[in-house]
Backbone as CSV, one residue per row, in Angstrom:
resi,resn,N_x,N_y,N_z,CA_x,CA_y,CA_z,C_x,C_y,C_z
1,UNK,238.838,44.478,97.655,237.737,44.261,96.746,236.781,45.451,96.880
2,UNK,236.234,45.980,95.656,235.418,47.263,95.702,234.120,46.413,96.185
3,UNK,233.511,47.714,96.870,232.224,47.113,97.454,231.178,47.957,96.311
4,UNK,230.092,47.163,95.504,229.092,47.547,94.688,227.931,48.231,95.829
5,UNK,227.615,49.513,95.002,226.605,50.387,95.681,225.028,49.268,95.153
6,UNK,224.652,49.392,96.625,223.459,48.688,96.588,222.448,49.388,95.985
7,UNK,221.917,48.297,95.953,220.518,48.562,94.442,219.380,49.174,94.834
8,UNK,219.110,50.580,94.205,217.575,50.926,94.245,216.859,50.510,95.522
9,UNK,215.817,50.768,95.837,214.698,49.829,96.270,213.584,49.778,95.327
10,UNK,213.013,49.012,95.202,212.621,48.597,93.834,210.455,49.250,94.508
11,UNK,210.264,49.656,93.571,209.095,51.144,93.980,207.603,50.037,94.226
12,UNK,207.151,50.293,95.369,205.650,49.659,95.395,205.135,49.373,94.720
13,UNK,204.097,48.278,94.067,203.531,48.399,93.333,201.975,49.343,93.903
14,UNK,201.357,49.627,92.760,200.004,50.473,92.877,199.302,49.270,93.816
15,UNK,198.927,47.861,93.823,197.992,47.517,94.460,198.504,47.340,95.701
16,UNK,199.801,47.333,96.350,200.015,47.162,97.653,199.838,48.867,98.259
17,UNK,199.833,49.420,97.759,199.895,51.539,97.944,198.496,51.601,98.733
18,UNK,197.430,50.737,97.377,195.909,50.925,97.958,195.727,50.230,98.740
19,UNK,196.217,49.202,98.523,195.485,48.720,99.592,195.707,48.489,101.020
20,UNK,197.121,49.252,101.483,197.494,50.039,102.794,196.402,51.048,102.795
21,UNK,196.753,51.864,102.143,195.180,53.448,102.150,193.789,52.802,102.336
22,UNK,193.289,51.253,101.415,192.080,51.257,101.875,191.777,50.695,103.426
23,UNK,192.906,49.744,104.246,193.193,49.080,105.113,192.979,50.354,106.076
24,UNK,193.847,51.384,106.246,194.238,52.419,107.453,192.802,52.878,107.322
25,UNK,192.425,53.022,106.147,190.724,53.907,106.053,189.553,53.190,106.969
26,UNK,189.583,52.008,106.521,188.714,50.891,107.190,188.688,51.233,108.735
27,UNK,189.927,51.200,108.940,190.564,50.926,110.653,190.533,51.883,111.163
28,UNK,190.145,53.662,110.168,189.749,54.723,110.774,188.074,54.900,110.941
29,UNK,187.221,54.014,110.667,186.288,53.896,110.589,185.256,54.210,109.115
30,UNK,186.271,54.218,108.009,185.321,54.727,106.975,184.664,53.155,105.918
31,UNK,183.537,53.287,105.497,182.812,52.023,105.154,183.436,52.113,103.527
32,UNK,183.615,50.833,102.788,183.760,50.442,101.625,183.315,51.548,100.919
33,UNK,181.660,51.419,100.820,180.735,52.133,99.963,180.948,53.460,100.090
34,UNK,181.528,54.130,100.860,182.162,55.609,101.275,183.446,55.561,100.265
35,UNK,184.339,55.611,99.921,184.992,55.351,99.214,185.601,55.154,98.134
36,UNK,186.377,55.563,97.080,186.380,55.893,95.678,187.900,55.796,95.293
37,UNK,188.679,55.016,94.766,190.084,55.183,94.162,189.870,55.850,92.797
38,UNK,190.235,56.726,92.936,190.661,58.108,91.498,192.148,57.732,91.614
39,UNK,191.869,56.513,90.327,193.471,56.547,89.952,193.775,57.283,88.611
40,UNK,194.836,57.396,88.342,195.500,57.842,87.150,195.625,56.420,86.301
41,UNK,195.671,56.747,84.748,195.113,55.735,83.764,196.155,54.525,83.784
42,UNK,197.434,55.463,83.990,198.675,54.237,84.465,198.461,53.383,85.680
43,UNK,198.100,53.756,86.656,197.859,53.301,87.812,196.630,51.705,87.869
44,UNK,196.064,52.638,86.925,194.269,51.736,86.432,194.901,50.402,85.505
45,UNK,195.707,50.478,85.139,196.303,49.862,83.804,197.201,48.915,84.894
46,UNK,198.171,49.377,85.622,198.457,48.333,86.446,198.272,47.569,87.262
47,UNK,197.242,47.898,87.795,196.284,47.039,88.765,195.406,45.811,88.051
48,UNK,194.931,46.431,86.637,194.640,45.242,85.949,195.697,44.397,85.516
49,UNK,196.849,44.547,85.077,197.586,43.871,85.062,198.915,43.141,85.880
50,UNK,198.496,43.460,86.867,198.760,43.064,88.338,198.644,41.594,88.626
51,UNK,198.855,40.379,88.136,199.275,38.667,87.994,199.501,38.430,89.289
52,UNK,199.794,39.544,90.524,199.806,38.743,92.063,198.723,38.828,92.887
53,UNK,197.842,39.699,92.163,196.255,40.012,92.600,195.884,38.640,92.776
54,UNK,194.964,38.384,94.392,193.947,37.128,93.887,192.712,37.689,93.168
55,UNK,192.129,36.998,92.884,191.080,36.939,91.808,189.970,37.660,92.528
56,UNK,189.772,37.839,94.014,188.432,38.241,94.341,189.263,39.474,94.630
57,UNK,190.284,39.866,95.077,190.791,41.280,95.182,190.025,42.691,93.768
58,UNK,189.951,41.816,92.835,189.842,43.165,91.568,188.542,42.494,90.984
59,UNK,187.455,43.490,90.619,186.417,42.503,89.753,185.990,44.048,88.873
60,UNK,185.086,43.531,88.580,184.194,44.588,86.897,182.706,43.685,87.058
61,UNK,182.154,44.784,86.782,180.843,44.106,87.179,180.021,45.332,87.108
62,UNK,178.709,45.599,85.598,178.136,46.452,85.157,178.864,47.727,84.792
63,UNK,180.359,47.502,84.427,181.315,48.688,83.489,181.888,49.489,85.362
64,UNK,182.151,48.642,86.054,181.987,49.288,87.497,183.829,48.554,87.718
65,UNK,184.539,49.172,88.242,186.011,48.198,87.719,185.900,48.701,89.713
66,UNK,186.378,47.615,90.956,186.321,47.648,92.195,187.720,46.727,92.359
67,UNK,188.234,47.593,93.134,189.772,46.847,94.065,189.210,46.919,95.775
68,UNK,189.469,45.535,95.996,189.146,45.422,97.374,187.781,45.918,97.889
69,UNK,186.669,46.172,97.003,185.430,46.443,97.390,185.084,47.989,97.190
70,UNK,186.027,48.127,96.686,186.124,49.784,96.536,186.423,50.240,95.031
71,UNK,185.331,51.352,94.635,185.112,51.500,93.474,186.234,52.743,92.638
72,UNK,186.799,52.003,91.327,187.636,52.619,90.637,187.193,53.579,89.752
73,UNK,187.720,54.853,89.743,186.845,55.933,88.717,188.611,56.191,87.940
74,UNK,189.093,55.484,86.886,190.081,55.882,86.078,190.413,57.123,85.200
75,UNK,191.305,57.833,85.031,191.402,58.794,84.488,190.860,60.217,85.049
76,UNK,191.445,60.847,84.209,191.142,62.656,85.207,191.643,63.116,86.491
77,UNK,192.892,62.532,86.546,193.477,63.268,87.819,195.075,62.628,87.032
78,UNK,195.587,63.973,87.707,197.100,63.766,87.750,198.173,62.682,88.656
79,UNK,197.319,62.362,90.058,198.317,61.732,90.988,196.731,61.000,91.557
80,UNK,196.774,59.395,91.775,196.249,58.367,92.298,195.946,59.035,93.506
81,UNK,194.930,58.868,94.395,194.513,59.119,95.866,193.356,57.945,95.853
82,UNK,192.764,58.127,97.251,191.675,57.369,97.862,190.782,58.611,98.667
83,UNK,189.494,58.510,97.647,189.003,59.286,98.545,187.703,58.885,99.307
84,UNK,187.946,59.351,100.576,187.089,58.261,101.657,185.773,58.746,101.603
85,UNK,185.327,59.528,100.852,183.873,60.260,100.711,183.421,60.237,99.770
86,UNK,183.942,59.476,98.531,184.017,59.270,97.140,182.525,58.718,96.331
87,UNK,182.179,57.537,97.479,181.430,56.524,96.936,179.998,57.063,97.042
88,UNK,179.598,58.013,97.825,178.308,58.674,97.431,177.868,59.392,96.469
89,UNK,179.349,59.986,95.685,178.829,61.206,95.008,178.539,60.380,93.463
């Protein structure tokens, strides 16, 4: 019997990505309010539509869109990061 080549691994989603990066950040000592996800518009787009999110994980609040307490600036970058110095500027 032929043996079938196993499947893919099927690719992270964006909110488990961040929220390892915002987790390791935390645990390196950097505060929420320090902090800034510059995602890409796809990235922004899936996190809102992200159905395994709980409800206090993602909010909007004064045009302000926050994952895990940490503030989303969508669009204008090529590749998603976390940047841990973000939230002052």
């Amino acid at each position: 019997m032929a043996r079938t080549p196993d499947a893919p691994p099927r690719p992270r989603r964006s909110a488990e990505i961040f929220r390892t990066a915002i987790d390791n950040a935390v645990a390196g000592g950097a505060a929420l309010d320090d902090m800034m996800l510059r995602l890409t518009l796809s990235d922004a787009s899936e996190l809102k539509r992200d159905r395994t999110l709980a409800i206090e994980d993602i909010s909007f609040s004064e045009g302000v869109m926050r994952f895990l307490g940490v503030k989303v600036t969508p669009g204008g970058v090529t590749a998603s990061s976390l940047d841990v110095t973000g939230g002052a500027a």
